[in-house]
N, C-alpha and C positions, 0 to 999 in steps of 0.2 A: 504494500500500500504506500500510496505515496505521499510527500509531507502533507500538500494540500486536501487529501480526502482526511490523512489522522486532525489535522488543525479543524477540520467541519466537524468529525464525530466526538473529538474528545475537547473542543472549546466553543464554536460559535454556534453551533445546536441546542449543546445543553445549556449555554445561556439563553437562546432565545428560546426556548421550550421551557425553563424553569421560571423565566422572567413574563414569559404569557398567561404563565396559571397562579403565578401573582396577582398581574393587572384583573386576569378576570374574576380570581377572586375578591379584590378589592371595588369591581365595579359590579360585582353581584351580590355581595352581605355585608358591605365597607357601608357606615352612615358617612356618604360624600353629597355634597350641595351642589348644585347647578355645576358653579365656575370647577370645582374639582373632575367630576366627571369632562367635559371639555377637554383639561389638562393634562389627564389621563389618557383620553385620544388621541392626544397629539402625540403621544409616547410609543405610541403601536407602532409607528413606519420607520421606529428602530429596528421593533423585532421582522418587521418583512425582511428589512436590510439584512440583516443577521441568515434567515432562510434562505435570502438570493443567493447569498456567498456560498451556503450551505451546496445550495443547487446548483451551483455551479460545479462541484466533484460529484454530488449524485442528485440528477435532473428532476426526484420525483417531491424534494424539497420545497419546487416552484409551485406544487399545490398551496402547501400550508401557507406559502407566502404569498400568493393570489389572492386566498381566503381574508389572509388579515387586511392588504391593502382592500380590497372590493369591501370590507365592512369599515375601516378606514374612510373612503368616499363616502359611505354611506349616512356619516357619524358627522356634528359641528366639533369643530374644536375651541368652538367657545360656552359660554354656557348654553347649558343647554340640561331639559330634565329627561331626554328622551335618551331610554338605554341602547337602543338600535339591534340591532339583528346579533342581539349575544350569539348566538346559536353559531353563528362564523366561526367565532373566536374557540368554539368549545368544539368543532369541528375538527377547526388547525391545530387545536394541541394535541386531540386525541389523534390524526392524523401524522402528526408530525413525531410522537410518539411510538408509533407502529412501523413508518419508516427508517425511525432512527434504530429502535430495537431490531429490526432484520438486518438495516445495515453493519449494527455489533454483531449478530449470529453468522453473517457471510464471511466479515473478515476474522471471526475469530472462532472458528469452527468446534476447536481441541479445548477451549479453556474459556466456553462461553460464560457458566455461569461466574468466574470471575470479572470476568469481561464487563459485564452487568452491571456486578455491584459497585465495581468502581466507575464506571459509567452514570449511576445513579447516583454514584457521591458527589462528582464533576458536576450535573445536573443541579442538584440542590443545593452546591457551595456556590460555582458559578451562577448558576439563574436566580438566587435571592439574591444577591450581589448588585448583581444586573437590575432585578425588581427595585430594591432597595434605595438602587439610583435614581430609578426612573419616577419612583412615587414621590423622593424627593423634590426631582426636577419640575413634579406636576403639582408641588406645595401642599398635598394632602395634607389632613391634619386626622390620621388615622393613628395616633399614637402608639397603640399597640404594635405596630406594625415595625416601628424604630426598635421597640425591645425584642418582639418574636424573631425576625429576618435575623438579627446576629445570633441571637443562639438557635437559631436554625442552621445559620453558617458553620458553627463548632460542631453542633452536633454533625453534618456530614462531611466536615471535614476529617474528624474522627474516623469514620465511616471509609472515607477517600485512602487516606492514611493505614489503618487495618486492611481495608480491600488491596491497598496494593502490597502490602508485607505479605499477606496469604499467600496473592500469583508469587510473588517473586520467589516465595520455599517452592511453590508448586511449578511454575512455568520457566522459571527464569535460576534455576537450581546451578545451571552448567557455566551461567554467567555472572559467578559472582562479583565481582571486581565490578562490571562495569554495573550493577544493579546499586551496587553500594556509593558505588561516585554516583549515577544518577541522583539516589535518594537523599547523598547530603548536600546537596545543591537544592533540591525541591522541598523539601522539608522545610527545611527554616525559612523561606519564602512560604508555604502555605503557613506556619505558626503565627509569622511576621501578620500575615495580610489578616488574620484572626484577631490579633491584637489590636492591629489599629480599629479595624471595624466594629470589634466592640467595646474603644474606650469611653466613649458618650457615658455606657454602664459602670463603667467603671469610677467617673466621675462624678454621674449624675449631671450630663450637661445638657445639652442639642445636640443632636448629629448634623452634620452638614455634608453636604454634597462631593466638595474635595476629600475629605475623610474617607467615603464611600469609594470612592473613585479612587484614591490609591489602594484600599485594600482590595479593589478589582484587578488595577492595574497586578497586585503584587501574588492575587490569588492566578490572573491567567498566566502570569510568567512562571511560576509554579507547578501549571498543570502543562504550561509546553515544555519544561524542562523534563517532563514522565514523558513524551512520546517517544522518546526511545525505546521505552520498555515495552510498546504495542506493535 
């Protein structure tokens, strides 16, 4: 597999697949006002973006990211009370889910359900991440949502972290050396990007959007420094 299909399946997938079923959860049981839903629209034609790129190494991508832009159009991005044709959105992620999940079982035939789980970790560190930025960017005032998304981030990072120590006894046995330089390189970049993400709790302050934004930046450097090991 080549760099560009590993960078779709193990980074801008699972952020735009983790970061959709955020938004949609936030604009289906979230108490948002007019102007919030709006601003939350406007947040979506990141995640198309994110699906195009996807779809560009495997073309069936360009559904999910159809689906979002066409309810995208469909939607104001200013206020507005009308929640528009959820049903899109909950389409492309289950959609984009099925695809994504075949596409781990093809490239990873011998050690799928490994494959999986750290897959799912990648999914829920990177796309609440993602989320996190995005609900920022759209000014919600969903407050729960600043304390859930970071210890959502530890907990599968945890997850990320175990999932890949397992393959590497199990898949990656014959290469030790290079398994153990990958992991102390990637490691303390995903601890790092945990930390910052969840200092706000630590403080008891605000989170702000730069904060967000480098522990994305430091969690996706993170997960590209593991593509070696897939």
């Amino acid at each position: 597999m080549d760099t560009y299909a590993q960078l779709s399946i193990h980074i801008f997938l699972p952020m735009a697949i983790g970061a959709l079923a955020i938004l949609i959860l936030a604009l289906t049981k979230g108490e948002i006002c007019p102007g919030q839903r709006g601003r939350l629209h406007k947040q979506l034609p990141i995640i198309a973006c994110l699906f195009f790129v996807g779809g560009g190494a495997m073309p069936a991508f360009i559904v999910p990211a159809a689906l979002v832009v066409y309810f995208s159009v469909q939607t104001k991005t200013g206020k507005t009370r009308d929640s528009g044709p959820l049903f899109l959105l909950i389409l492309a992620a289950v959609s984009a889910c099925l695809f994504w999940i075949l596409s781990i079982v093809n490239s990873e035939p011998r050690f799928v359900l490994g494959s999986l789980s750290i897959a799912m970790g990648e999914v829920i560190f990177l796309g609440a991440a993602l989320g996190h930025l995005l609900m920022i960017k759209a000014k919600t005032r969903l407050q729960a949502f600043h304390t859930l998304l970071p210890v959502t981030g530890i907990a599968s990072a945890m997850l990320l972290v175990l999932s890949v120590l397992v393959q590497a006894h199990w898949a990656w046995s014959e290469q030790s050396e290079v398994v153990i330089s990958v992991i102390s390189f990637a490691f303390p970049l995903l601890l790092t990007a945990i930390l910052v993400w969840s200092w706000h709790l630590f403080r008891s302050s605000t989170v702000n959007q730069y904060q967000v934004l480098v522990a994305s930046a430091l969690g996706i450097s993170g997960s590209y420094l593991l593509l070696p090991l897939f």
